[in-house]
TIVOVEX-407887 format. One line per 2 residues: number of its first residue (from 0); their letters; for each residue x, y, z of C-alpha. Coordinates in pm, whole numbers, always signed. Example, Ala and Ser with C-alpha at 12.3 -4.5 7.8 and 13.67 -1.06 7.14 Angstrom:
BEGIN
0> AS> +1230 -450 +780 ~ +1367 -106 +714
This chain:
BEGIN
0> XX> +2917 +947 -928 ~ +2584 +809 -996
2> XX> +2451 +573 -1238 ~ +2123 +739 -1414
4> XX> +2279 +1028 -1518 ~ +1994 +1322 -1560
6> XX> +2071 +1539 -1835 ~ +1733 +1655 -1970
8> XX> +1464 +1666 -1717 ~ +1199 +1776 -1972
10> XX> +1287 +1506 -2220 ~ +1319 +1261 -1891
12> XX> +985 +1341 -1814 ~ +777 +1234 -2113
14> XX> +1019 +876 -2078 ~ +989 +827 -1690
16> XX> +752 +811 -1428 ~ +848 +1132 -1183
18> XX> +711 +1062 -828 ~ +743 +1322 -561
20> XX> +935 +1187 -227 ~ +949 +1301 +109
22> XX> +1340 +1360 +216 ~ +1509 +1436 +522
24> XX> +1632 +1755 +417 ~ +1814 +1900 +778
26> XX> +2181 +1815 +764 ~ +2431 +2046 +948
28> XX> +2702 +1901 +713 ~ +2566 +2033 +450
30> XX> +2451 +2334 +595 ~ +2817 +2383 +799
32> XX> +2981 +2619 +567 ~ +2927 +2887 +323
34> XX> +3114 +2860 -15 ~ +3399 +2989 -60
36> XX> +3362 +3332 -240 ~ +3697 +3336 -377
38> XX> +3719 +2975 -497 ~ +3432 +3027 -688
40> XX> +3461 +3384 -825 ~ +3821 +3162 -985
42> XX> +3614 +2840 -1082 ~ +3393 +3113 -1271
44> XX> +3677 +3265 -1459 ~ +3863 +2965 -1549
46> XX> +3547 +2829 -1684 ~ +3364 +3087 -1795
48> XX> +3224 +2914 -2144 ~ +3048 +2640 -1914
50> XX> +2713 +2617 -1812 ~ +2870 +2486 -1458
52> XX> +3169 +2350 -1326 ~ +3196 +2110 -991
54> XX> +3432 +2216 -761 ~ +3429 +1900 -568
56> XX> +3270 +1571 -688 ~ +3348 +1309 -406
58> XX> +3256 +983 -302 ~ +3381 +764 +37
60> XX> +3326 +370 +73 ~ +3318 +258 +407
62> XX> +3315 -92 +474 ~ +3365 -175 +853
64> XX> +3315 -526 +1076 ~ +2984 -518 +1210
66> XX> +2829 -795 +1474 ~ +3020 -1021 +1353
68> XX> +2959 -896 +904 ~ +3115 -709 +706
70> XX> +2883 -390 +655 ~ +2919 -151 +341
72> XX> +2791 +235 +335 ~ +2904 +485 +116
74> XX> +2893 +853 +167 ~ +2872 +1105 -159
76> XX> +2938 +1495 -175 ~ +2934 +1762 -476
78> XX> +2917 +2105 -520 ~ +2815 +2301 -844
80> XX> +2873 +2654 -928 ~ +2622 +2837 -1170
82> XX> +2811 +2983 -1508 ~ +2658 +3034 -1786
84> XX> +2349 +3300 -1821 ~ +2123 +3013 -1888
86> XX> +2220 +2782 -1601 ~ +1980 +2893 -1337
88> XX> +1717 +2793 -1538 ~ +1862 +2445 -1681
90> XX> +2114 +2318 -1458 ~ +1928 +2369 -1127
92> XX> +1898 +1985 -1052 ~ +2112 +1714 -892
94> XX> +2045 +1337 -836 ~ +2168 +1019 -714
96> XX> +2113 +697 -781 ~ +1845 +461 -548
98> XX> +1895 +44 -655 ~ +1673 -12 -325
100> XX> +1855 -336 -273 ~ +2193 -322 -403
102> XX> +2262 +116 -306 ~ +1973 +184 -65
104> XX> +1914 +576 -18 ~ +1932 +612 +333
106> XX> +1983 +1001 +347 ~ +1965 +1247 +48
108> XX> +1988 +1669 +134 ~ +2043 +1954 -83
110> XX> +2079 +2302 -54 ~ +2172 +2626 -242
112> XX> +2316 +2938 -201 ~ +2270 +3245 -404
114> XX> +2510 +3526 -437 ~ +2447 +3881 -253
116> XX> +2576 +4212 -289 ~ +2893 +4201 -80
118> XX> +3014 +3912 -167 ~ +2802 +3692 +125
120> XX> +2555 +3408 +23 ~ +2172 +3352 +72
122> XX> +2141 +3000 +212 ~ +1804 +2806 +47
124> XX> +1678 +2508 +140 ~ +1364 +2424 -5
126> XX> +1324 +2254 -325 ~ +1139 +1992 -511
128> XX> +1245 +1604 -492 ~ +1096 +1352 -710
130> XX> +1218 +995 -789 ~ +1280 +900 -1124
132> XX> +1187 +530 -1219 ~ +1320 +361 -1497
134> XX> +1060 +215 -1741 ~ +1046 +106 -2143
136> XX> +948 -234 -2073 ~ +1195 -284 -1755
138> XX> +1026 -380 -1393 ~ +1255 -221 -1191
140> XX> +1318 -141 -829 ~ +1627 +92 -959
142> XX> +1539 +467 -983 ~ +1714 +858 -911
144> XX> +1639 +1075 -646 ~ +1611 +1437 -805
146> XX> +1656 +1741 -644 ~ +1540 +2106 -818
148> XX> +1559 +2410 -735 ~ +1401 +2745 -833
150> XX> +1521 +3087 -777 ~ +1857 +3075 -864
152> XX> +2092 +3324 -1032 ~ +2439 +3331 -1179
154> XX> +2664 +3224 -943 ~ +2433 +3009 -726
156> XX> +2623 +2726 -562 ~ +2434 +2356 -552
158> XX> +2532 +2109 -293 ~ +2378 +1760 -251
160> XX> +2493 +1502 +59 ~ +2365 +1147 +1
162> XX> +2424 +786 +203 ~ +2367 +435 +93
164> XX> +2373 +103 +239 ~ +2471 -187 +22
166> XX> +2353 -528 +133 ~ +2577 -728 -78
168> XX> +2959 -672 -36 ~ +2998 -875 -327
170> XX> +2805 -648 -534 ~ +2959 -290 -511
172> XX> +2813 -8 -762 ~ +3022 +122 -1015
174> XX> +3191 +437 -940 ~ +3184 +704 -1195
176> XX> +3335 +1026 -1258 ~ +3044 +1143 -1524
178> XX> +2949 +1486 -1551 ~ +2763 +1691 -1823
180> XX> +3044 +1966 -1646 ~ +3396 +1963 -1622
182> XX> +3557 +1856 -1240 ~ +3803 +2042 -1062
184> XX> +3832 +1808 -822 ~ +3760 +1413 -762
186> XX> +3800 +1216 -532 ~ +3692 +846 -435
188> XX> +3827 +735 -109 ~ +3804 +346 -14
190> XX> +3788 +258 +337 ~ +3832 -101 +471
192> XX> +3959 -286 +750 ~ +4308 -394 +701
194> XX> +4207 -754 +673 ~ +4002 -699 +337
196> XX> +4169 -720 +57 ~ +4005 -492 -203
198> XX> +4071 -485 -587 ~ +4040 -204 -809
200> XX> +4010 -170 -1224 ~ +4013 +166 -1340
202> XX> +3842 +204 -1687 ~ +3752 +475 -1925
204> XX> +3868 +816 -2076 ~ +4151 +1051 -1926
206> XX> +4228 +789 -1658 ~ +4588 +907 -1660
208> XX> +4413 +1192 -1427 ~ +4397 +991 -1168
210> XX> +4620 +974 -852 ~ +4601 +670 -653
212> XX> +4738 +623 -300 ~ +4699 +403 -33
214> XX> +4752 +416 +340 ~ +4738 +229 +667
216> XX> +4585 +377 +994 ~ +4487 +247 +1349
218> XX> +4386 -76 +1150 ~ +4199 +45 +854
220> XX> +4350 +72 +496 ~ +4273 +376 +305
222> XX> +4266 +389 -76 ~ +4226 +721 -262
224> XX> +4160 +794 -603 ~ +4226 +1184 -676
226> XX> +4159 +1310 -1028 ~ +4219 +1696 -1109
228> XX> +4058 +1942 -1358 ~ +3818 +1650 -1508
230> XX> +3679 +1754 -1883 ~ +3324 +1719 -1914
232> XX> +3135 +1441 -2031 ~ +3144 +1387 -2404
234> XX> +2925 +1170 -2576 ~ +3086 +965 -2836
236> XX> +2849 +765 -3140 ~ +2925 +435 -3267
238> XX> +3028 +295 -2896 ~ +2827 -10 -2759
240> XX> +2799 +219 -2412 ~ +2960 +529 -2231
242> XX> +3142 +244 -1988 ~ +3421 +261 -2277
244> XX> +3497 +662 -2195 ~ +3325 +750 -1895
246> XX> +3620 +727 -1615 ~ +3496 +494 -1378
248> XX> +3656 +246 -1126 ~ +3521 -129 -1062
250> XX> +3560 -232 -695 ~ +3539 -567 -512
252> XX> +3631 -745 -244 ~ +3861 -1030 -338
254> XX> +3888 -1195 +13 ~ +3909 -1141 +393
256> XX> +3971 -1291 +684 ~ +3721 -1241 +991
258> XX> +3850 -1189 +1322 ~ +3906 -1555 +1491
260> XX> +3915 -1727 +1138 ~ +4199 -1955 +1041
262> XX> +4246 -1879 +638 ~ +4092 -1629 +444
264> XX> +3778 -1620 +275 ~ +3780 -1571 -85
266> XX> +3478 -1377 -189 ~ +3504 -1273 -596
268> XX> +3873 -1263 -629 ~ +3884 -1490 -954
270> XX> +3625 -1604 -1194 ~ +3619 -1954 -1022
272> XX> +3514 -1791 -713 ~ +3292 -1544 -926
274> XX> +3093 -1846 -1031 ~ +3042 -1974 -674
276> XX> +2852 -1682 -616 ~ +2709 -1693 -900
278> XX> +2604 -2062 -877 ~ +2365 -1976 -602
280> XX> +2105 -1822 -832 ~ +2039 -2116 -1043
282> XX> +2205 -2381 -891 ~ +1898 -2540 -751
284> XX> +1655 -2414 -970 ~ +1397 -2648 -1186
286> XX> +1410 -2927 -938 ~ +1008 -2989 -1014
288> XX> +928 -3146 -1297 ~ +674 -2992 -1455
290> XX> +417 -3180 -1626 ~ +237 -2914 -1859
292> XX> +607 -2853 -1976 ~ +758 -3237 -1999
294> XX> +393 -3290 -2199 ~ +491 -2969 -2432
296> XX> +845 -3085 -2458 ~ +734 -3430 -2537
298> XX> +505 -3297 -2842 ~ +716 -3026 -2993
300> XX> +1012 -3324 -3011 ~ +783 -3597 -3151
302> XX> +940 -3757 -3421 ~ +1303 -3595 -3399
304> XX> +1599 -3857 -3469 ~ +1881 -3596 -3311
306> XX> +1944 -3403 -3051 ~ +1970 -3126 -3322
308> XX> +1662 -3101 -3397 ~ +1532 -3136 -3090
310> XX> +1705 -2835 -2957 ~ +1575 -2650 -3235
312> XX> +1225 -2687 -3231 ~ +1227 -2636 -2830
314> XX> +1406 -2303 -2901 ~ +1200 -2209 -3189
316> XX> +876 -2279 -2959 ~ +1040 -2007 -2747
318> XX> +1116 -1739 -2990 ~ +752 -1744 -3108
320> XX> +545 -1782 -2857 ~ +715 -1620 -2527
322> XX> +693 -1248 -2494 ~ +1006 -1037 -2303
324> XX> +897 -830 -2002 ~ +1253 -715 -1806
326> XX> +1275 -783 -1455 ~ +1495 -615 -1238
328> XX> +1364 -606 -873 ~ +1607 -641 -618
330> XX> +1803 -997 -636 ~ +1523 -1023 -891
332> XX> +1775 -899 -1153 ~ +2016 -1189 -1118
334> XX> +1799 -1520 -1043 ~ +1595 -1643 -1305
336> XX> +1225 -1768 -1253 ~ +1123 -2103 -1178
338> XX> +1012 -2257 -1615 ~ +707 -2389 -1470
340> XX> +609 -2019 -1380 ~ +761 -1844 -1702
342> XX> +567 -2112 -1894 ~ +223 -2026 -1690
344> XX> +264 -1632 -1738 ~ +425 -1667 -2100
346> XX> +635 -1407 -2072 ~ +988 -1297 -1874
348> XX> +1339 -1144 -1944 ~ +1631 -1299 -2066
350> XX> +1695 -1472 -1706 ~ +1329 -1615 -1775
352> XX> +1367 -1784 -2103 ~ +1674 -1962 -2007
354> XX> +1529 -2109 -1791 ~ +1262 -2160 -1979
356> XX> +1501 -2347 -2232 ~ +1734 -2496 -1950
358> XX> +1441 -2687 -1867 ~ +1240 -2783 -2161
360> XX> +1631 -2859 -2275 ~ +1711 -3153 -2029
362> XX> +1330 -3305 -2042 ~ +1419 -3361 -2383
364> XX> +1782 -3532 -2273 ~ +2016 -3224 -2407
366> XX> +2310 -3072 -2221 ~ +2174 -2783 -2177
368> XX> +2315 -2505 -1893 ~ +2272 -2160 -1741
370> XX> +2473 -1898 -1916 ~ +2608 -1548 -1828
372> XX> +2737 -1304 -2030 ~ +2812 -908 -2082
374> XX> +2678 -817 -2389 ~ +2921 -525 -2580
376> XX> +2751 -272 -2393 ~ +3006 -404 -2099
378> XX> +3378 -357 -2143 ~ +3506 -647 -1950
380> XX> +3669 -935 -1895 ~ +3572 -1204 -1614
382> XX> +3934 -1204 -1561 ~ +3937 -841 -1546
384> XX> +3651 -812 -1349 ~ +3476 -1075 -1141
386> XX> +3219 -938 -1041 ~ +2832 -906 -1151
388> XX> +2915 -566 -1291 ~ +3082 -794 -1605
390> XX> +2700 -934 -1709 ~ +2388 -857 -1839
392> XX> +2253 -1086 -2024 ~ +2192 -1457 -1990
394> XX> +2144 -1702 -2219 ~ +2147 -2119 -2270
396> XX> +2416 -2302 -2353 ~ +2399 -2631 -2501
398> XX> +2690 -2917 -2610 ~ +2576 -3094 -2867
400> XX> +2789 -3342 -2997 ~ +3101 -3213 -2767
402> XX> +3060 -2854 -2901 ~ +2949 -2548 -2759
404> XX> +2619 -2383 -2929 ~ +2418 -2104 -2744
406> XX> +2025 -2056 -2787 ~ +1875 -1701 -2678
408> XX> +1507 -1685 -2736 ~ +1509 -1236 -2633
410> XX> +1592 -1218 -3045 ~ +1252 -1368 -3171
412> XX> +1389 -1409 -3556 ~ +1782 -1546 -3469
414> XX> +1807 -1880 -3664 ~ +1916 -2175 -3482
416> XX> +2288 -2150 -3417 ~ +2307 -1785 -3444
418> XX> +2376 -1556 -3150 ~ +2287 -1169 -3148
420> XX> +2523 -925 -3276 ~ +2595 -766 -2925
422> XX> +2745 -1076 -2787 ~ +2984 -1134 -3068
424> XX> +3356 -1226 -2900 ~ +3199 -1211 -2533
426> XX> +3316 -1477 -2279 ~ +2981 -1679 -2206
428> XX> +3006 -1776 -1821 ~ +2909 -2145 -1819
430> XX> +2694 -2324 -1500 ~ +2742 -2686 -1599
432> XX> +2753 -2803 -1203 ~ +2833 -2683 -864
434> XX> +3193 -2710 -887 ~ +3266 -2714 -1245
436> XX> +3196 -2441 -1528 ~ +3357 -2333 -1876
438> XX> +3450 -1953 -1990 ~ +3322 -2012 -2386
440> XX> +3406 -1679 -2630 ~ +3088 -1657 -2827
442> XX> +3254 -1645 -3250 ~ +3228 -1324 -3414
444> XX> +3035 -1345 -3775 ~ +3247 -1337 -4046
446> XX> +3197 -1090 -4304 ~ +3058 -1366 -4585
448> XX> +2793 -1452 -4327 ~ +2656 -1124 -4362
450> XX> +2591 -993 -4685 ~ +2350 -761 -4892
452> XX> +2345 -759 -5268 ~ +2207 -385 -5352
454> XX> +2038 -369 -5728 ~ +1897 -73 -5837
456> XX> +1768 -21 -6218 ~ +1715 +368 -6308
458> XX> +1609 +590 -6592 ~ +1547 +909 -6640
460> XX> +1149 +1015 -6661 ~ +966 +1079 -6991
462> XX> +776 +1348 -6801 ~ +1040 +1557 -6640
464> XX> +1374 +1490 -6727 ~ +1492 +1621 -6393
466> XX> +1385 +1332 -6234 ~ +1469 +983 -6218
468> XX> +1260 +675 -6170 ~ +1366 +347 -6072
470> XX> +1305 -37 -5903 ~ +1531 -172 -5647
472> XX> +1595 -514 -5525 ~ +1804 -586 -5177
474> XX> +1858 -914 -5062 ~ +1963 -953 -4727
476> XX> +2125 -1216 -4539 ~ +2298 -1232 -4170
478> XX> +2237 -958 -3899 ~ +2076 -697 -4121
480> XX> +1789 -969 -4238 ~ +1777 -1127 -3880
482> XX> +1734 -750 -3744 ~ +1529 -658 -3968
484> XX> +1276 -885 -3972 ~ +1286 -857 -3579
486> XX> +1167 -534 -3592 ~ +889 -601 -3851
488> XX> +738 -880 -3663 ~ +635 -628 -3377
490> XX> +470 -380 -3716 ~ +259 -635 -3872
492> XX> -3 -501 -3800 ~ +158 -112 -3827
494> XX> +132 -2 -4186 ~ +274 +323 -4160
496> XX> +533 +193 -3958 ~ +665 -104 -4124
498> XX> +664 +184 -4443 ~ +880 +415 -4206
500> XX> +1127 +136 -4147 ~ +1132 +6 -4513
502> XX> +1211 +357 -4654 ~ +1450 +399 -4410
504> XX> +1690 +89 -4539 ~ +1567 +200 -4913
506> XX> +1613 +603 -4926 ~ +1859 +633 -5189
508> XX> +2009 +952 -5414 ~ +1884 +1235 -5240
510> XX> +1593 +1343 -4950 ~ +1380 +1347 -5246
512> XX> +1348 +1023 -5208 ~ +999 +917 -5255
514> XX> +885 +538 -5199 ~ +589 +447 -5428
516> XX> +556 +79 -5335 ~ +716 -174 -5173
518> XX> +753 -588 -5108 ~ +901 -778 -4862
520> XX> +972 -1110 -4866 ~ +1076 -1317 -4565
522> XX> +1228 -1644 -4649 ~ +1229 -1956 -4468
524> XX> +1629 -1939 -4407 ~ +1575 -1579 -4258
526> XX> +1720 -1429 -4595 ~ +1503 -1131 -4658
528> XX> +1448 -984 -5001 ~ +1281 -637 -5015
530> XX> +1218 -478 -5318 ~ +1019 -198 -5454
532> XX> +968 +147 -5698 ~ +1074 +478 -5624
534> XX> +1109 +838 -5775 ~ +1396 +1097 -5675
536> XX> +1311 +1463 -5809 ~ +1569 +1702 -5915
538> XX> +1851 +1436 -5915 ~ +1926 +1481 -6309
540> XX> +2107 +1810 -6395 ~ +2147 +1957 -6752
542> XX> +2377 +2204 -6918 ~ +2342 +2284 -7226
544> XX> +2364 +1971 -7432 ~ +2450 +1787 -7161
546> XX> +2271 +1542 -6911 ~ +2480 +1477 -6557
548> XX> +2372 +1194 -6339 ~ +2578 +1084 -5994
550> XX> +2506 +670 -6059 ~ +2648 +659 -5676
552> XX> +2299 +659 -5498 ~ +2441 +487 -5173
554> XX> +2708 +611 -5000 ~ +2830 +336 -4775
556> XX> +3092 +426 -4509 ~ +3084 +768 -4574
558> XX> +2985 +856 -4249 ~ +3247 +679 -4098
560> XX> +3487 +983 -4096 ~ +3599 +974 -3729
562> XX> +3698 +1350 -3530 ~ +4045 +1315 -3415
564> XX> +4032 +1629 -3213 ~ +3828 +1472 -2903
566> XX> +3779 +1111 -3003 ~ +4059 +854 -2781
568> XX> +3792 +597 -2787 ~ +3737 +299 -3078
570> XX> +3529 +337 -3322 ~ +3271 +60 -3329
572> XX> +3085 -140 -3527 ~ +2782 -364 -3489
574> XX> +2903 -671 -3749 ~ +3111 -765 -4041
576> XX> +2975 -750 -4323 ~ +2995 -732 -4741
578> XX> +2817 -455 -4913 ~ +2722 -514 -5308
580> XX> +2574 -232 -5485 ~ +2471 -267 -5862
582> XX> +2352 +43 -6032 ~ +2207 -5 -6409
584> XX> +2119 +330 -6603 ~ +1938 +307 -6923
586> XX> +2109 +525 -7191 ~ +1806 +776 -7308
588> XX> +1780 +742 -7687 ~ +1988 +989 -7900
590> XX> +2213 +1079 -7631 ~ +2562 +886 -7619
592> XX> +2840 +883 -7311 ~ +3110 +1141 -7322
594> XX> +3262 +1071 -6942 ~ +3257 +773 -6769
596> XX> +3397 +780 -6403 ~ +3744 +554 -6379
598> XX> +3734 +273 -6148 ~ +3869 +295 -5813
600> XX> +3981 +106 -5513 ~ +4094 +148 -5144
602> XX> +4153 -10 -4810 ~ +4199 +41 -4463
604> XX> +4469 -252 -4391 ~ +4251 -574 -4340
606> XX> +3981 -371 -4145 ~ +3778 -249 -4442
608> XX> +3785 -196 -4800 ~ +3608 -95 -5143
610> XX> +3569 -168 -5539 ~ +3386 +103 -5802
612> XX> +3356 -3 -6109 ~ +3172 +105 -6447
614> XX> +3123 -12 -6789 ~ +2886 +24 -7071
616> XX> +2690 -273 -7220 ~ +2455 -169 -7539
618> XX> +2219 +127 -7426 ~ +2293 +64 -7064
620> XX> +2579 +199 -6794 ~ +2598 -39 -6495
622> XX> +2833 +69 -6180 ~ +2932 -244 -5988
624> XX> +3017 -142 -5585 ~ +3198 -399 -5292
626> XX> +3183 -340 -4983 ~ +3397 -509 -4736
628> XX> +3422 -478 -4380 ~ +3599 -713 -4169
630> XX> +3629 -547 -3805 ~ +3427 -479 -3533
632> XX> +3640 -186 -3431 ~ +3921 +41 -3545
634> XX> +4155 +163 -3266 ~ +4219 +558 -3236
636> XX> +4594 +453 -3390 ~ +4425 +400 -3756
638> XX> +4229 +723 -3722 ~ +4423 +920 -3949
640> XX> +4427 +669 -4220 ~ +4081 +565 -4224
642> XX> +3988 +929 -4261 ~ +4216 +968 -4553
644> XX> +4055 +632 -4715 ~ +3722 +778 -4613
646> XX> +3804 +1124 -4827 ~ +3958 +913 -5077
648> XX> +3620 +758 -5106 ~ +3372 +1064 -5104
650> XX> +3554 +1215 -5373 ~ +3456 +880 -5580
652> XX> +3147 +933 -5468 ~ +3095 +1285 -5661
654> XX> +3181 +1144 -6016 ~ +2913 +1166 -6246
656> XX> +2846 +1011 -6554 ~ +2813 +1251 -6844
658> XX> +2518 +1218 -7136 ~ +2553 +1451 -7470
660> XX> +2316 +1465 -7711 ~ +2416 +1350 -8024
């Protein structure tokens, strides 16, 4: 039930800083009873193709009245049997999760016990702890607590005891049931006095699992949720984030009412009293005016007749010149820095340059307004969930000329008016005053707004007729130029890099792929062109008089065949977009065509579709492909069909074009 899930502690370590801790490792309720001998001699057998099962995985919230507060602590227990032959050696380690403001670790013990002959346990206690701190360009206070041991055998039983104290009631952790091994039992228990009123959301994979009760005793309500025989975590591709399968529940507090008080107090019950809460971090922010930035604001807008183009150039100052650093330090992960400071230090997260913009924003006599939002990675609503756990991300809204436009300077190569790809149909959470804000859905792209014309001009070589040589041309526009030439302006400077990622979006035919040269072309609108020579050995085959050559050399959607056996989740995709693909083979002299592929079609409903076409003009074949896709996800009802239109499509993907000599 933790958030930084450890699943490779060798791979962790070359990513994360691993700092050795000094725990309070003496618990007698840890320490109270042996395992049970039988229970896990039948947790082995019914799992015996796992590395390790849990037999318990269990969490209790306890939030009690408190000199005169409302106090929150939360209590966590597990305990792991050892399978598999391997396990002692890679699945000795638990951990739990340290946000040092929002979940401070309080206590943390651990202890194993290793099977004897007779059927009794060896109780061990000592083992290594070191905290794991998050980094990649993140300043954060958030971090694991991991506990190792060494020693073990088959059949060794783990069990870790942890406490936290969470000094914001508004702001309780997630609660997952994650595990890289199946669960035989779960439980989350939710303790509150019976004048809270507490909301939950369950969310996620195999939630049908799930039992939930509630209870009143001597004053206190109890809520249990009570999952059985819990598969183990499964990692699913093409999802924005495991918070769309992971079973987890959301809880807050929606209101209470203190001993002695007359009506309730609402806490986050709604997203109007969401953004009261909220309202605190930037409410009073910016009051200075700073002169270094009203001068900069002043000079960037010299000379601009609308607010239009005002709000441009101050957001395109922005993109270029401020560098991202996250921040996420205690409350330091919700309220943005004073601008006058971002603009000093020149650098800050997403928090950072809205403010940034906010600022320079109203100098220049916009409407321009704190913003939160969840990107995709987050699977809620603010309706759903009002709570902090439903952003994070923020960016700046503006109203110019009564309509909504949002400017977010983290994507340093987003044109004006364009908003990343991972915020596409995400309510925007509005600060335009104290009392009064606006839920905006950011629009999706459509698929026209994104497209990538594909020309490729081959021949087979003079030298080895195996081979094939050839020039391509792709011309991007939308997300996949905007993206890409995000990533090239950190690789200016990186040769072999930007060559990496170039050949990467080129590699066509076959891994024989070879990139000989290459040109890129950024254009003013954003559009990029990139265009270049290549060679593919062995792609030509031959028999007898024959020449065979597959003109597909792209294979768009092809991977997109989705497994039905495991998959309940959507299928995902980043943005809409239209594929063209334009193949033109030269005709080597003295050989004419004897096959030509037929054209083909097919379509997934309205969600995606596809053209092949081919025809001969003078010595020359060209094979004309459209892409269309116009989702952003496909629900595990169209499975079936989109794998059929999928096959459908590979096997038009293995026609060749036939050459005989004459």
């Amino acid at each position: 039930m933790t958030r930084i899930s450890v699943k490779n502690i060798p791979l962790l370590a070359k990513r994360f800083a691993l700092i050795p801790v000094a725990l309070m490792l003496v618990s007698t309720s840890v320490h109270a009873q042996a395992p049970d001998t039988a229970k896990m001699a039948k947790a082995m057998a019914r799992y015996k193709n796992e590395n390790a099962v849990y037999t318990s995985y269990n969490k209790k919230l306890e939030i009690k009245y408190e000199d005169g507060e409302l106090v929150a602590t939360s209590n966590t227990k597990t305990e792991r049997v050892l399978i598999g032959d391997l396990s002692p050696a890679n699945d000795h380690y638990d951990n739990i999760t340290d946000d040092s403001y929002y979940g401070q670790l309080t206590h943390l013990d651990a202890v194993a016990y290793i099977p004897q002959k007779g059927g009794n346990y060896k109780t061990q206690t000592r083992h290594n702890a070191f905290r794991v701190g998050a980094g990649e360009g993140v300043i954060t206070d958030a971090s694991a607590i991991v506990t190792s041991f060494t020693g073990l055998t088959k059949g060794s039983v783990i069990r870790v005891v942890a406490s936290q104290d969470h000094n914001d009631i508004s702001v309780i952790p997630l609660t997952f049931f994650e595990s890289n091994y199946p669960i035989m039992h779960a439980e989350y228990e939710v303790d509150v006095p019976s004048f809270v009123n507490v909301k939950f959301v369950l969310k996620g994979e195999n939630t049908d699992l799930f039992k939930q009760t509630k209870e009143e005793r001597n004053g206190v309500t109890i809520y249990k949720f009570v999952g059985e025989n819990i598969p183990a975590y499964r990692k699913f591709e093409h999802v924005p984030s495991g918070l769309y399968y992971i079973p987890h529940v959301v809880t807050y507090i929606s209101s209470f009412r203190l001993p002695g008080q007359a009506q309730d107090s609402m806490l986050m019950s709604d997203p109007e009293h969401m953004y009261k809460k909220m309202f605190k971090f930037v409410g009073y922010m910016n009051v200075k005016q700073d002169t270094a930035i009203k001068n900069l604001v002043n000079r960037l807008t010299k000379g601009d007749v609308t607010d239009r183009q005002k709000a441009m150039h101050l957001y395109e100052w922005v993109q270029k010149n401020m560098h991202y650093v996250g921040f996420e330090i205690g409350l330091g992960g919700q309220i943005p820095r004073e601008a006058d400071t971002v603009y000093k230090k020149m650098y800050g997260d997403c928090k950072d340059m809205s403010s940034l913009l906010v600022q320079m924003g109203r100098m220049a006599g916009l409407k321009t307004y704190f913003t939160w939002i969840g990107t995709t990675e987050k699977p809620y609503t603010f309706e759903e969930t009002p709570t902090l756990s439903a952003c994070n991300h923020m960016i700046c809204a503006l109203n110019l000329d009564g309509k909504w436009m949002f400017m977010d300077g983290t994507h340093a190569n987003l044109p004006f008016g364009a908003n990343r790809d991972d915020i596409q149909g995400k309510q925007a959470l509005i600060a335009i005053d104290k009392d009064h804000y606006k839920i905006e859905t950011i629009p999706t792209l459509s698929a026209e707004n994104n497209v990538t014309i594909d020309t490729t001009f081959i021949r087979i070589s003079e030298i080895n007729d195996n081979d094939i040589l050839g020039h391509f041309k792709m011309k991007m526009t939308g997300y996949a130029a905007w993206n890409l030439g995000y990533s090239l302006l950190s690789l200016t400077k990186e040769k072999e890099e930007r060559e990496k990622v170039v050949k990467a979006i080129a590699m066509r035919g076959s891994d024989k792929f070879i990139l000989d040269n290459y040109k890129i072309k950024e254009k003013e609108d954003k559009d990029i062109i990139v265009s270049g020579d290549f060679n593919v050995g062995g792609y030509v085959h031959h028999l007898k008089k024959d020449v065979i050559v597959n003109m597909n050399l792209l294979h768009h959607f092809e991977d997109n065949h989705i497994d039905t056996a495991f998959r309940k989740v959507a299928w995902y995709h980043n943005y809409k977009n239209i594929q063209k693909e334009v193949v033109v083979m030269d005709i080597p002299k003295d050989y004419k065509v004897t096959y030509l592929p037929k054209n083909a079609s097919g379509k997934l409903d309205d969600m995606w579709s596809y053209s092949i076409t081919y025809k001969i003009e003078g010595k020359k074949i060209i094979l004309t492909k459209e892409y269309k896709l116009n989702t952003l996800t496909i629900s595990p009802k169209y499975f079936i069909d989109n794998n059929k239109a999928i096959e459908a499509l590979e096997k038009q993907y293995r026609e060749s074009v036939v050459l005989t000599a004459k």
